[in-house]
C-alpha atoms as an extended CHARMM CRD file, in Angstrom:
* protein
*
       169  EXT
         1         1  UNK       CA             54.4300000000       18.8890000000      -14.4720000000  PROA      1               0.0000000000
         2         2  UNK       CA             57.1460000000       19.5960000000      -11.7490000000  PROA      2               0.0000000000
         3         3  UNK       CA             55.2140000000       21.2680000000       -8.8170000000  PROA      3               0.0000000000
         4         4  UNK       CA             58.6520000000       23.0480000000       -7.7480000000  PROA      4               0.0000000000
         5         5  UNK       CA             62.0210000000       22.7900000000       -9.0560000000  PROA      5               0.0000000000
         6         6  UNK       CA             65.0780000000       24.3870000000       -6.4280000000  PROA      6               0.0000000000
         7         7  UNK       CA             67.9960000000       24.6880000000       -8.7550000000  PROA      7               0.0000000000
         8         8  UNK       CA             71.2280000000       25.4110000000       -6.1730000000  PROA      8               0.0000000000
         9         9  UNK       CA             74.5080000000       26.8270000000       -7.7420000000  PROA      9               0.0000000000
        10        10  UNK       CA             77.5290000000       27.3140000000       -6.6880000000  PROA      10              0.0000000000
        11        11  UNK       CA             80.3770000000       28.6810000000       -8.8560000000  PROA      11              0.0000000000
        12        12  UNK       CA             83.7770000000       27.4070000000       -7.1390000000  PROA      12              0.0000000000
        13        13  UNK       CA             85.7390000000       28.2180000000      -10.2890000000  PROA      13              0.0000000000
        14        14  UNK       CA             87.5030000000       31.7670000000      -10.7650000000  PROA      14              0.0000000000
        15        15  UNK       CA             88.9560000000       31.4750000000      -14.7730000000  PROA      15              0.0000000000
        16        16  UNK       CA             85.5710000000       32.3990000000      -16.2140000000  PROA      16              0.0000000000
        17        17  UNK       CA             83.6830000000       35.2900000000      -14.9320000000  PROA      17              0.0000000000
        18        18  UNK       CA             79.7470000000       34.1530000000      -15.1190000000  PROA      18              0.0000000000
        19        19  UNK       CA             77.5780000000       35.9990000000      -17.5240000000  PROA      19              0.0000000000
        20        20  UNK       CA             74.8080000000       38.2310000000      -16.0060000000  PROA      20              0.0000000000
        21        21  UNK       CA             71.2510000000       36.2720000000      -16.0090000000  PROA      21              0.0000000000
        22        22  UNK       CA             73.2090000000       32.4990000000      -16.2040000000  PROA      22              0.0000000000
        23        23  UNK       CA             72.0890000000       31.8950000000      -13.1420000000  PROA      23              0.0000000000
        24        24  UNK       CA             68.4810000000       32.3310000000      -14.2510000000  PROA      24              0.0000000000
        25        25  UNK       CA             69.0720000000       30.5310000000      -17.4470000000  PROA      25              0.0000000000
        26        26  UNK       CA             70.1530000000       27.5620000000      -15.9530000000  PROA      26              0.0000000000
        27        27  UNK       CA             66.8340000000       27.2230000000      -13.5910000000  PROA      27              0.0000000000
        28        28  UNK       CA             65.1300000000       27.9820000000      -16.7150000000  PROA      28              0.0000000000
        29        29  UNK       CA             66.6090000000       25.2100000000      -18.5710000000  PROA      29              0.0000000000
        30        30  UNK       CA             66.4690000000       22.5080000000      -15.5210000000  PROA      30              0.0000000000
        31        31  UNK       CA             62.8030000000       23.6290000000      -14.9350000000  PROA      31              0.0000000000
        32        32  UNK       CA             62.3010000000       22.9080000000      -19.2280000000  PROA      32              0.0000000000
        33        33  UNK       CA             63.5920000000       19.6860000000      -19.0850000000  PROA      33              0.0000000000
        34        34  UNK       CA             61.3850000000       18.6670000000      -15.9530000000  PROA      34              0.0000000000
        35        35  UNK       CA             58.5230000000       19.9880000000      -17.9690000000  PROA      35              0.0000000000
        36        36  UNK       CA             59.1900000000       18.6550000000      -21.3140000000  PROA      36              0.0000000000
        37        37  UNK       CA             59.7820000000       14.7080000000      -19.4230000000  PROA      37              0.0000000000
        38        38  UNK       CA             56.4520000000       15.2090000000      -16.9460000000  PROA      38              0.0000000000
        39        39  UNK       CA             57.8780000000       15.1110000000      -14.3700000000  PROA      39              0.0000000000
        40        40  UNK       CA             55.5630000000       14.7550000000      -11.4430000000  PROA      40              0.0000000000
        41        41  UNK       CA             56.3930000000       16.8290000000       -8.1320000000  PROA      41              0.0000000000
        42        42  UNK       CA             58.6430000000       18.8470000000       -6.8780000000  PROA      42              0.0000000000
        43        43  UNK       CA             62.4140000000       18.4530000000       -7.9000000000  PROA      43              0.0000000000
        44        44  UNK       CA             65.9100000000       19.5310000000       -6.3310000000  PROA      44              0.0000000000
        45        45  UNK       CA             69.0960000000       19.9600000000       -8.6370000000  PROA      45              0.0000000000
        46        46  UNK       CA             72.3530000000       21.1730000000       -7.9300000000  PROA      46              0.0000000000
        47        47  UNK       CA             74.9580000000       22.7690000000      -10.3590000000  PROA      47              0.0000000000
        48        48  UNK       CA             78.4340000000       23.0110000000       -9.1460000000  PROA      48              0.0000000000
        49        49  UNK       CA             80.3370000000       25.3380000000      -11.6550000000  PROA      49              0.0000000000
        50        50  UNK       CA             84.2820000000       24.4490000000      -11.6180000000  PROA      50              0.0000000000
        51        51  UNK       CA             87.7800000000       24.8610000000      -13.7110000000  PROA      51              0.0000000000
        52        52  UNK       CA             88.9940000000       22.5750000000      -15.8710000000  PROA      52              0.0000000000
        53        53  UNK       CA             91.4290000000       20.6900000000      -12.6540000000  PROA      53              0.0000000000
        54        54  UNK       CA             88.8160000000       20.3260000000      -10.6750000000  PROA      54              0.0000000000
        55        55  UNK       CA             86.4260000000       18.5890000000      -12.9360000000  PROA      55              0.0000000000
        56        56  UNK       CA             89.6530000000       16.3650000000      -14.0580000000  PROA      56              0.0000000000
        57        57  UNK       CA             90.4460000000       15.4130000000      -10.6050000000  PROA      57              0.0000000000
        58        58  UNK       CA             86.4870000000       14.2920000000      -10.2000000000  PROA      58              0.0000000000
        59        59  UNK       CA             86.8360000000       12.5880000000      -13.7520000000  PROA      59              0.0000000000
        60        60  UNK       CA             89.0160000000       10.5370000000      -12.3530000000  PROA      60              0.0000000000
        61        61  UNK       CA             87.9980000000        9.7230000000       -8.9860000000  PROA      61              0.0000000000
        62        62  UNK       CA             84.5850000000        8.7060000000      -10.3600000000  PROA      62              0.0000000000
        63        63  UNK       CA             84.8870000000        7.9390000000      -14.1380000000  PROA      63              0.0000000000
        64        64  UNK       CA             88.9350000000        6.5410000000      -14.1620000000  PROA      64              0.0000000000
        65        65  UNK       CA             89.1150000000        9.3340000000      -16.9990000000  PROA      65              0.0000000000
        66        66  UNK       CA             92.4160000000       11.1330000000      -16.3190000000  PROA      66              0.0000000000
        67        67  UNK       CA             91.7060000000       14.1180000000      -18.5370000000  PROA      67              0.0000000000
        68        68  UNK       CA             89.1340000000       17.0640000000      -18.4400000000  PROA      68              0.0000000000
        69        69  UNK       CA             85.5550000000       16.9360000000      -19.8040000000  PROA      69              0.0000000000
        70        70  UNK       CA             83.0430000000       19.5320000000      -20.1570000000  PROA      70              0.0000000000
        71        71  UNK       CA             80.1240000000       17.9930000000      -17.5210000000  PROA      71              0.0000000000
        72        72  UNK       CA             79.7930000000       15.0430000000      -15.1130000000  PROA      72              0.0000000000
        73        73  UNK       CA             76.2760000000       14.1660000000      -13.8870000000  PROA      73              0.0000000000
        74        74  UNK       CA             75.8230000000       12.3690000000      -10.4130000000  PROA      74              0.0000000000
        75        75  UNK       CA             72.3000000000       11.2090000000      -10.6030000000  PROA      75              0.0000000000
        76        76  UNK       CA             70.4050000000        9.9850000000       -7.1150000000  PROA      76              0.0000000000
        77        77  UNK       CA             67.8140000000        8.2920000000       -8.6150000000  PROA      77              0.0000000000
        78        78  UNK       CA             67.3260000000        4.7000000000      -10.1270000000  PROA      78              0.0000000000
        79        79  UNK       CA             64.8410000000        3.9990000000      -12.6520000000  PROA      79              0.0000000000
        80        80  UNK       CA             62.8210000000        7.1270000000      -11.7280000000  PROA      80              0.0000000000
        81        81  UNK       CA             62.8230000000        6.8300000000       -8.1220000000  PROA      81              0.0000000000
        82        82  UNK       CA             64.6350000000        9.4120000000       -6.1330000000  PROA      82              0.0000000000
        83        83  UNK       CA             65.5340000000       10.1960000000       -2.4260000000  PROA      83              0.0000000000
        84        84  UNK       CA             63.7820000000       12.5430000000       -0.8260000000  PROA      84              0.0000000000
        85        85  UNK       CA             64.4010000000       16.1740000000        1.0040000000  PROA      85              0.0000000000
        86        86  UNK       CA             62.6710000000       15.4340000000        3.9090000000  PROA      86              0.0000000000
        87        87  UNK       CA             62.2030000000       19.4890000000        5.2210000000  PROA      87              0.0000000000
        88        88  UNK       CA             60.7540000000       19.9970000000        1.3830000000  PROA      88              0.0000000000
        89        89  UNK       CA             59.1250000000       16.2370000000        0.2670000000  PROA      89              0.0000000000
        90        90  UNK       CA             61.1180000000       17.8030000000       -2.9260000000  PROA      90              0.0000000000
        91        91  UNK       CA             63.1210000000       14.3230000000       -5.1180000000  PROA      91              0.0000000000
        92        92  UNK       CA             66.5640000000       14.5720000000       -5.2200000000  PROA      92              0.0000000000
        93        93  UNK       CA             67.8870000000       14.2080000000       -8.6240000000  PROA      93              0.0000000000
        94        94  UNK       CA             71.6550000000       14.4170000000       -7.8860000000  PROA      94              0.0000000000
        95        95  UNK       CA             74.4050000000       17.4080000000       -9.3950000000  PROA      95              0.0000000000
        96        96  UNK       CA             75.4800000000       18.8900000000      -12.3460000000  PROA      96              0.0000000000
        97        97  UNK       CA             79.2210000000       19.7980000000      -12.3210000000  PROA      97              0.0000000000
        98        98  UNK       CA             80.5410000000       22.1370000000      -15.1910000000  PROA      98              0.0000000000
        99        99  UNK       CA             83.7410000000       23.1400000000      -16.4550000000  PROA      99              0.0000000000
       100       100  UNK       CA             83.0150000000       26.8010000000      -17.3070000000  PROA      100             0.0000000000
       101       101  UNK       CA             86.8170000000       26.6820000000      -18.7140000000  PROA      101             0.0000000000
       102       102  UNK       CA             85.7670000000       24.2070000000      -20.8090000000  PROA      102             0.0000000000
       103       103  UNK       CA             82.4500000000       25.6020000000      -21.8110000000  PROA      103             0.0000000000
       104       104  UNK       CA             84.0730000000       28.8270000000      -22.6640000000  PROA      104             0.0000000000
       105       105  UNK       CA             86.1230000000       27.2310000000      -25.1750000000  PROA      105             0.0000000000
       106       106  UNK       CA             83.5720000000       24.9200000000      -26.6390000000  PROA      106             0.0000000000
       107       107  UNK       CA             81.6020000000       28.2370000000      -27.2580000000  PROA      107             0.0000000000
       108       108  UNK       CA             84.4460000000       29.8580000000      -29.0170000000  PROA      108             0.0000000000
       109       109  UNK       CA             85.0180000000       26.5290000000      -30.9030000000  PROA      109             0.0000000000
       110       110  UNK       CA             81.1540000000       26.4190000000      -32.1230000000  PROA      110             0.0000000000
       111       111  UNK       CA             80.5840000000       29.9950000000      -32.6660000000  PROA      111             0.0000000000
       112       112  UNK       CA             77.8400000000       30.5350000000      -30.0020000000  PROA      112             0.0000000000
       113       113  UNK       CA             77.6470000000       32.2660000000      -26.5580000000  PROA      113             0.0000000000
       114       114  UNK       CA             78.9840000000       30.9750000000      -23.4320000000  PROA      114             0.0000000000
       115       115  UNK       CA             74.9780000000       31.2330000000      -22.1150000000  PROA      115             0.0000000000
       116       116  UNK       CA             74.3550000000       29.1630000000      -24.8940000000  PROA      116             0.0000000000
       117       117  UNK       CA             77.0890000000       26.2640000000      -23.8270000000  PROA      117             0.0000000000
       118       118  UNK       CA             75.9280000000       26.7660000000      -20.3820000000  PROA      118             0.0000000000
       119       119  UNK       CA             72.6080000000       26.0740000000      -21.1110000000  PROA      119             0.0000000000
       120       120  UNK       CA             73.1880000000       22.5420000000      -23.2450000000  PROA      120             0.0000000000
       121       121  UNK       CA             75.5690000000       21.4190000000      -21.0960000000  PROA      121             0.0000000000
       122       122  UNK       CA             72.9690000000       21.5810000000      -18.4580000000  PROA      122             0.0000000000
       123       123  UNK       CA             70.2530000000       20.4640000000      -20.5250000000  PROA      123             0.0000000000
       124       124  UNK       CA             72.3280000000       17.4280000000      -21.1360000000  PROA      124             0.0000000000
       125       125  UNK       CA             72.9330000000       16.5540000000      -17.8510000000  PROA      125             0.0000000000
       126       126  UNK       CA             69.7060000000       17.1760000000      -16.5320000000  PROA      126             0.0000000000
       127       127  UNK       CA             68.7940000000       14.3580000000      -19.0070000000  PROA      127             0.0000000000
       128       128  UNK       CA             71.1280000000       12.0910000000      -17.3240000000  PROA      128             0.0000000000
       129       129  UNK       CA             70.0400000000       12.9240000000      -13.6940000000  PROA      129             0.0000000000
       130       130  UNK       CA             66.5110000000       11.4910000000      -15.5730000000  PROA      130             0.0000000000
       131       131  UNK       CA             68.4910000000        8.2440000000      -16.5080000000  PROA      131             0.0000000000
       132       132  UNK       CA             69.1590000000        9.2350000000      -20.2590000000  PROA      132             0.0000000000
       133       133  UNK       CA             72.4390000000        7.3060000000      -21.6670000000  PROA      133             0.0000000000
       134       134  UNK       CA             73.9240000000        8.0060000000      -24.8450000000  PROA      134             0.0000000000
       135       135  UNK       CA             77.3270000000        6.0940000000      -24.3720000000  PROA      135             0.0000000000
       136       136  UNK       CA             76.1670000000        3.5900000000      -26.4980000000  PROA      136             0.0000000000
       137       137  UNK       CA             75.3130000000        5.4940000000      -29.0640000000  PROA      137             0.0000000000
       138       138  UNK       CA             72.4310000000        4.3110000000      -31.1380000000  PROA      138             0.0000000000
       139       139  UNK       CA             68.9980000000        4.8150000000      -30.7330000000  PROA      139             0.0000000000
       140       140  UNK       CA             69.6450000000        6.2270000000      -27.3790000000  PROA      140             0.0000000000
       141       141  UNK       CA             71.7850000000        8.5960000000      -28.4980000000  PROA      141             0.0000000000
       142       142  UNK       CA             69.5310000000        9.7250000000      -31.2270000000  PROA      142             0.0000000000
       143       143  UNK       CA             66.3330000000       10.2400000000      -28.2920000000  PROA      143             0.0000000000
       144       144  UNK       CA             68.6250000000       12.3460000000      -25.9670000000  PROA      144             0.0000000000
       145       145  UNK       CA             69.6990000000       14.8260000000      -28.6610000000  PROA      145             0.0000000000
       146       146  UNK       CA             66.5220000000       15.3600000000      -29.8200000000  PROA      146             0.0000000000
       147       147  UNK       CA             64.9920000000       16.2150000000      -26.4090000000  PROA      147             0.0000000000
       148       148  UNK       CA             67.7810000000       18.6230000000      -25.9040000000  PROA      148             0.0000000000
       149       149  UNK       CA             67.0690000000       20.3390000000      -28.8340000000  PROA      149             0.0000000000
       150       150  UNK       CA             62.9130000000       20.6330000000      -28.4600000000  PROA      150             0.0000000000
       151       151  UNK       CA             64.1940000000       21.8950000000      -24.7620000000  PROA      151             0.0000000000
       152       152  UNK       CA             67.0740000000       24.2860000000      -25.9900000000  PROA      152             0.0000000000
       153       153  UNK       CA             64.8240000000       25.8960000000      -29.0880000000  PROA      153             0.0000000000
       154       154  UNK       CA             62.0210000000       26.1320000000      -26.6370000000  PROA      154             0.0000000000
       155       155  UNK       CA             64.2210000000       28.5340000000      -24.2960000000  PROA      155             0.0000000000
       156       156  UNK       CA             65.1750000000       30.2600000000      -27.5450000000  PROA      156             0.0000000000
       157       157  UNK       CA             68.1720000000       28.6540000000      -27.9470000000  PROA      157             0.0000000000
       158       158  UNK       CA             68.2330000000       26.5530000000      -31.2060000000  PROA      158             0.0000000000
       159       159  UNK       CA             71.5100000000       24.6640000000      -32.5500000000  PROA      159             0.0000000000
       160       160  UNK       CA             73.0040000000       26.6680000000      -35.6640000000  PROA      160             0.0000000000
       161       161  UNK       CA             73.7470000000       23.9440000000      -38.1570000000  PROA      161             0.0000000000
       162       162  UNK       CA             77.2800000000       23.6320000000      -37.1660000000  PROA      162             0.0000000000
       163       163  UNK       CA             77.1400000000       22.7990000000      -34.1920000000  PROA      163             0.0000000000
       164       164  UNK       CA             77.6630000000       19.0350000000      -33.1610000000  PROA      164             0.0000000000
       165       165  UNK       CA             78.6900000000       17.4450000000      -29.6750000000  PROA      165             0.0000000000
       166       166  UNK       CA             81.6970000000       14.5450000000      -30.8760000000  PROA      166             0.0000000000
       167       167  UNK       CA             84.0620000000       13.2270000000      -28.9190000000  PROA      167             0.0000000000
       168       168  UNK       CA             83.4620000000       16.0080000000      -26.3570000000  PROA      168             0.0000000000
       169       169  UNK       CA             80.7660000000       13.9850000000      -24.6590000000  PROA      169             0.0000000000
């Protein structure tokens, strides 16, 4: 199990005012994910909250997508081997960046909380950060979602029936 996880936000975004206790659930979720993959040692995550222009503009610096998405994940590692902090020993597993615009009207969309968004989106990246893929659909595809879901039930947060990521992703 992770030794330590240090989860570092930053909201740089000022359309969607940040729920009490998001913070927490979003150190809570990174810390389930490390948990639920054993991962060994301590771990180092940061998630950079942002409108939906800024997360367009890095869409298309980094993806050649010239249209907003709800997440981008910037992993460090490759195949499971990560930089290192060298003040903490902690591995670096690279940075979250959310649309909180976007989340906000995903959660209207699907009927849940904005926490609730929140949370998945950062379950899903963390997943990523990990070396998850789902572009290619598949069996992939099939393995990510249902480690979100054992990780997003086990923070109390379980899927209502009608909700289901499309094209979003």
């Amino acid at each position: 199990m992770a030794d330590k996880v240090k989860v570092v936000i930053s909201d740089d975004q000022k359309k969607v005012k940040i729920p009490t206790g998001v913070r927490m659930l979003i150190r809570r979720s990174c810390t389930a994910v490390l948990r639920n993959e054993n991962f060994k040692g301590s771990a180092e995550v940061s998630v950079r909250f942002v409108d939906d222009e800024e997360i367009q503009k890095l869409n298309q610096k980094y993806r050649d997508i010239d249209s907003p998405t709800d997440v981008l994940s910037f992993p460090l590692g490759i195949e499971g081997v990560y930089d290192i902090n060298n003040d903490t020993g902690a591995q670096l597993l690279g940075d979250i960046v959310i649309s909180v615009e976007r989340a906000a009207k995903q959660a209207e969309k699907y009927g849940h909380t904005l926490q609730r968004e929140l949370a998945f989106l950062t379950v899903h990246s963390m997943f990523h950060l990990l070396g998850y893929d789902h572009e290619k659909g598949g069996l992939e595809l099939v393995r990510m979602r249902e480690r979100e879901e054992t990780v997003l039930t086990q923070l109390g947060l379980k899927r209502n029936s009608s909700y289901y990521m499309g094209d979003e992703i």
